[in-house]
C-alpha positions in Angstrom: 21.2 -49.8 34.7 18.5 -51.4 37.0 15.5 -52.6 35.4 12.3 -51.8 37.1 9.6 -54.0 37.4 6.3 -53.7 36.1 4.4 -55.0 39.2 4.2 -53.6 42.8 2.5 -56.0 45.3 3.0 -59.5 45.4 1.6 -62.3 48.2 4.7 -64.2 49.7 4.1 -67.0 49.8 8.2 -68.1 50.0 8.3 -66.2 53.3 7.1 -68.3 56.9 5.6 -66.4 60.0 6.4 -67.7 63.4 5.0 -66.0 66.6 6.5 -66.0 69.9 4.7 -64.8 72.5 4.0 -65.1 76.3 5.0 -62.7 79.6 8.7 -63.3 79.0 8.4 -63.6 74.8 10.6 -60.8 74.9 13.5 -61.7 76.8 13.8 -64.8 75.2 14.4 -63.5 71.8 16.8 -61.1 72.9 18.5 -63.6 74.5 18.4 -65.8 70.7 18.9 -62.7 68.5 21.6 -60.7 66.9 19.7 -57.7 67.6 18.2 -55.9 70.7 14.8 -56.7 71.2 14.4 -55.6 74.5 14.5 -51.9 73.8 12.1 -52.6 70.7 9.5 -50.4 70.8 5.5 -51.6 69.3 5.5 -49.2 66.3 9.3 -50.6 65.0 10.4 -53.8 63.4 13.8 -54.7 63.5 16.0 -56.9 61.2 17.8 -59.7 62.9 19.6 -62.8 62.8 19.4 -66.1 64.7 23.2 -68.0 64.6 24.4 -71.6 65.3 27.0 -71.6 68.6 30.0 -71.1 66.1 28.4 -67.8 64.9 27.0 -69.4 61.3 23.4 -67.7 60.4 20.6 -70.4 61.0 18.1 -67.5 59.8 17.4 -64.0 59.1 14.5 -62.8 59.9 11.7 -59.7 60.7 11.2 -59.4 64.4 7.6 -57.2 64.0 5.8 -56.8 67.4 2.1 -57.0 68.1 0.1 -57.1 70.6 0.5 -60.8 72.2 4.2 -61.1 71.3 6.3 -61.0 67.9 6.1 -62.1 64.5 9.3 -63.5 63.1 9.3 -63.4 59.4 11.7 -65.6 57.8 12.3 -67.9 54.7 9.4 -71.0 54.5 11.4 -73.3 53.8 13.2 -73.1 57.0 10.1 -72.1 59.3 9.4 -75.3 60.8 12.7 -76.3 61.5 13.4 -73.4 62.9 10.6 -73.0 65.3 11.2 -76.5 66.4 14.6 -76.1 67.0 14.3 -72.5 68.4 11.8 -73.9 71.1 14.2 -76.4 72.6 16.0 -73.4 74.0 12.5 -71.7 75.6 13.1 -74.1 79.1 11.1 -73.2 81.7 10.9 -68.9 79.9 7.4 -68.1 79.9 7.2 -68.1 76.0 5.6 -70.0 73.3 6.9 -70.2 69.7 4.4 -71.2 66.8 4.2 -71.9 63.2 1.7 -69.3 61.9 2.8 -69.6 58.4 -0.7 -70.7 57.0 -2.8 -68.2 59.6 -1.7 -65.0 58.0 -1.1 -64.0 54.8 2.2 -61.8 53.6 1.8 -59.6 51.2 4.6 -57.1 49.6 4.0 -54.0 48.4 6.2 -50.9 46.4 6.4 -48.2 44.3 5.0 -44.7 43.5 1.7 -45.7 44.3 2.6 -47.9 47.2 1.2 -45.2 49.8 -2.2 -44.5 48.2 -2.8 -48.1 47.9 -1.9 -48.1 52.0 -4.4 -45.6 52.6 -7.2 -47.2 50.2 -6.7 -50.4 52.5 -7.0 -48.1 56.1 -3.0 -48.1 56.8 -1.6 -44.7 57.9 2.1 -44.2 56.0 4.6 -45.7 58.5 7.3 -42.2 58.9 10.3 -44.0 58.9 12.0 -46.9 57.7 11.0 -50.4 59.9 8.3 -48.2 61.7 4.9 -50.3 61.8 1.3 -48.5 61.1 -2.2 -50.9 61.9 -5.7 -51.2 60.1 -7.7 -53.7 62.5 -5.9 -56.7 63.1 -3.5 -56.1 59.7 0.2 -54.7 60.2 2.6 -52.2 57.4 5.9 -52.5 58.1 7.9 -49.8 55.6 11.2 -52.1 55.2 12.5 -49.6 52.9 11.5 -45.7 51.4 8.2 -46.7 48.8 8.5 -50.6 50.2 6.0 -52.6 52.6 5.1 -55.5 54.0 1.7 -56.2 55.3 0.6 -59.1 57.7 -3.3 -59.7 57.4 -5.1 -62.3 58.9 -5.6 -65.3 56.2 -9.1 -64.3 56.1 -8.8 -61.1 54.8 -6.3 -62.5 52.1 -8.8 -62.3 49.4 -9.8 -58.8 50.3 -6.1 -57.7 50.4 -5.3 -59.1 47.3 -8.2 -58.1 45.4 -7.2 -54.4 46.2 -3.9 -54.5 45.5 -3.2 -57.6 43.0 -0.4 -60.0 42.5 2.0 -59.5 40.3 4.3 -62.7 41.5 6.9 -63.2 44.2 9.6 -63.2 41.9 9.4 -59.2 41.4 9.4 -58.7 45.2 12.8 -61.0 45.2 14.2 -58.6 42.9 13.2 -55.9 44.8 15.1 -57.1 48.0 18.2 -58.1 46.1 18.2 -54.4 45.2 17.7 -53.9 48.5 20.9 -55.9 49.5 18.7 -57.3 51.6 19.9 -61.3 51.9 17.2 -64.2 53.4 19.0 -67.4 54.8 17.2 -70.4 52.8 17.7 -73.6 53.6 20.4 -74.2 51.0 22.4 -71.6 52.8 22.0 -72.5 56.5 25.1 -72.2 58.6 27.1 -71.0 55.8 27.8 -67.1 57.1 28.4 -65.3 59.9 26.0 -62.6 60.0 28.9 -60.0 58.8 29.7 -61.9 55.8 25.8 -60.9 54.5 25.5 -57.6 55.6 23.2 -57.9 58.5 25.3 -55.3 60.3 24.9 -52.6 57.9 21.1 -53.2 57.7 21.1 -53.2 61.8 20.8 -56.3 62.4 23.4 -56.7 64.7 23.7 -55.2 67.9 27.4 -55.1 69.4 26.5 -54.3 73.1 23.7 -56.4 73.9 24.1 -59.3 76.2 25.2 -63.1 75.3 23.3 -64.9 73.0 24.1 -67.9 70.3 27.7 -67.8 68.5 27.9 -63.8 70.0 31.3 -64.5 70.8 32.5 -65.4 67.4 30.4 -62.8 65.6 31.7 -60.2 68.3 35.8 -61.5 67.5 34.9 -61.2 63.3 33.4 -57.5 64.2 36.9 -56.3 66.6 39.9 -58.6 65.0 39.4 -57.9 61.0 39.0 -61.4 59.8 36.1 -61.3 58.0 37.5 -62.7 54.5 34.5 -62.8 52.7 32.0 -60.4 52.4 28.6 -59.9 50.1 28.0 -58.2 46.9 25.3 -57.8 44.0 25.8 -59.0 40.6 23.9 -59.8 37.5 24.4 -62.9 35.0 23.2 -63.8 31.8 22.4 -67.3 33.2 19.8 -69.0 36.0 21.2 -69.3 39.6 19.8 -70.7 42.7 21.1 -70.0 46.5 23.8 -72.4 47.5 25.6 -72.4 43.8 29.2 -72.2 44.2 31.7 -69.3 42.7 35.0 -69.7 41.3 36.9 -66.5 41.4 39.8 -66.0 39.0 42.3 -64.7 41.5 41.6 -68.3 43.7 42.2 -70.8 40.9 41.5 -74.5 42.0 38.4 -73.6 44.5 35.1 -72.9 45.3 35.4 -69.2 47.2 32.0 -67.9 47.0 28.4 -68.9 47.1 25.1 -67.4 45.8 22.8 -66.1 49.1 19.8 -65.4 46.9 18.6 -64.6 43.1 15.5 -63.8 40.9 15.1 -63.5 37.3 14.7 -59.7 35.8 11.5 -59.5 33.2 14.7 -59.2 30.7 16.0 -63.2 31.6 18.9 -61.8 33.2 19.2 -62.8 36.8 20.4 -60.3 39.8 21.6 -61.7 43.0 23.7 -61.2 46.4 26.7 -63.3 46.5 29.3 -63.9 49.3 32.7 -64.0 47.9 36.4 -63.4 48.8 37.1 -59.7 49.7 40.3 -60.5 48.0 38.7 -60.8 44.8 36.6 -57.4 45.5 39.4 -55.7 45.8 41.8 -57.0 43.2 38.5 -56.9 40.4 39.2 -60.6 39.5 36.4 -62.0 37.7 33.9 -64.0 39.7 31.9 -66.7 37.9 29.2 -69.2 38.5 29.1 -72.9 39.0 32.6 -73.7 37.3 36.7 -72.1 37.0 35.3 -71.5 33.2 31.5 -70.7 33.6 30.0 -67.6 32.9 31.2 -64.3 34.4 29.5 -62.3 36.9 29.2 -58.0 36.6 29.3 -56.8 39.8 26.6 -54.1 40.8 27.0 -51.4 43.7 24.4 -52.1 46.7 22.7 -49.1 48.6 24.5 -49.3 51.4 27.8 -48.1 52.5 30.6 -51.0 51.6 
């Protein structure tokens, strides 16, 4: 039985901003994306991932638009890697890729009460998941039914969180690993192809778009039915970070999983997502952390289709 947390809004501050943005802003990041950015409209965010040339997730991120560009939201402590590397591959594309991390603040925000607090702030109630509703120069994206995130300048940090409070990052962590939600860190970089995470299921992936980094391989995993390894949720009576190994049961003698992300439930347990073997899915072998003998994992169902 989930455990709900007794906060809803928390400033995230573990999550970087990059903007890109010039004439041809958009056609560059669809040609860099997993997803379609050309078709995306002002009023919708889209998930999406940004892959190696052998297919291998470099980051996950928020594409939100605004009115000079995008906003990428991704894990910090990738974001300035990330937007370095990612601008070697603007050439002579009218676009411009910054580090905006410390000009706006990031603020999440859920629960019952999450829409009245919107509306105290000046946000209309985005309609539909990923759709994206304005007060001045701040943005609401509704990631999920009763969740938000809002982009505020860094002035009006205060202001936000005066209204709304923080009740720390690590409840809004939970509240995406609930969401089956996984962020690429940087202990995790090049590690998956975006199917073994999900990203597909959350739309992150769009099959018949043009080329763009590692397509081919993350086209040939979609079409040919090798994807071996695939994520799941799980709890633990013990701490665990992204990048720890598993050991499943059925796979003696190996390492055949790996921990995408985790937070700590007000209980000390700890929920996370996990990439392991689909093998050991389907066959129930046990699945544990760090060692052949450490302790077990319980597998949890996710909210999406498996």
């Amino acid at each position: 039985m989930d455990i709900k947390v007794s906060h809803a809004a928390a400033e995230l501050r573990r999550f970087g901003l990059l903007s890109c943005t010039g004439d041809e802003a958009r056609e560059f990041l669809h040609a860099q994306l997993t997803s379609d950015v050309s078709a995306l409209q002002p009023d919708r965010a889209r998930f999406a991932g940004w892959c190696s040339a052998k297919g291998r997730l470099l980051a996950s991120l928020l594409v939100v638009p605004h009115a000079g560009g995008f906003f990428l939201q991704l894990s910090r402590d990738i974001a300035p890697a990330t937007a370095k590397r990612l601008s070697m591959f603007i050439l002579r594309a009218k676009a411009k890729l910054a580090d905006v991390s410390e000009e706006w603040a990031q603020i999440g925000l859920w629960g019952p009460q999450a829409t009245v607090r919107l509306a105290a702030l000046g946000f209309e109630t985005p309609a539909a998941d990923l759709a994206i509703t304005h007060a001045g120069d701040a943005h609401a994206v509704r990631v999920a039914d009763q969740r938000f995130v809002l982009l505020a300048p860094a002035a009006q940090r205060g202001r936000f969180l005066e209204a709304l409070g923080d009740g720390g990052e690590e409840a809004w962590a939970l509240e995406e690993i609930r969401a089956g939600r996984p962020h690429v860190v940087q202990a995790t970089q090049d590690q998956f192809v975006p199917q073994m995470v999900n990203l597909e299921r959350l739309g992150a992936v769009d099959f018949h778009k043009g080329c763009y980094p590692g397509q081919e391989i993350v086209a040939r995993t979609q079409y040919r039915g090798i994807l071996k390894r695939r994520m799941a949720r799980a709890r633990i009576a013990a701490p665990a970070a992204p990048g720890n190994d598993l050991y499943a049961d059925n796979l003696p003698g190996q390492a055949s999983g790996m921990v995408v992300n985790a937070a700590r439930t007000p209980e000390g347990l700890t929920e996370l997502l996990a990439v392991v073997q689909i093998s050991s899915l389907e066959s129930a072998s046990a699945i544990r952390l760090g060692a052949a003998d450490g302790p077990q994992l319980e597998l949890l169902s996710l909210p999406y289709a498996a």
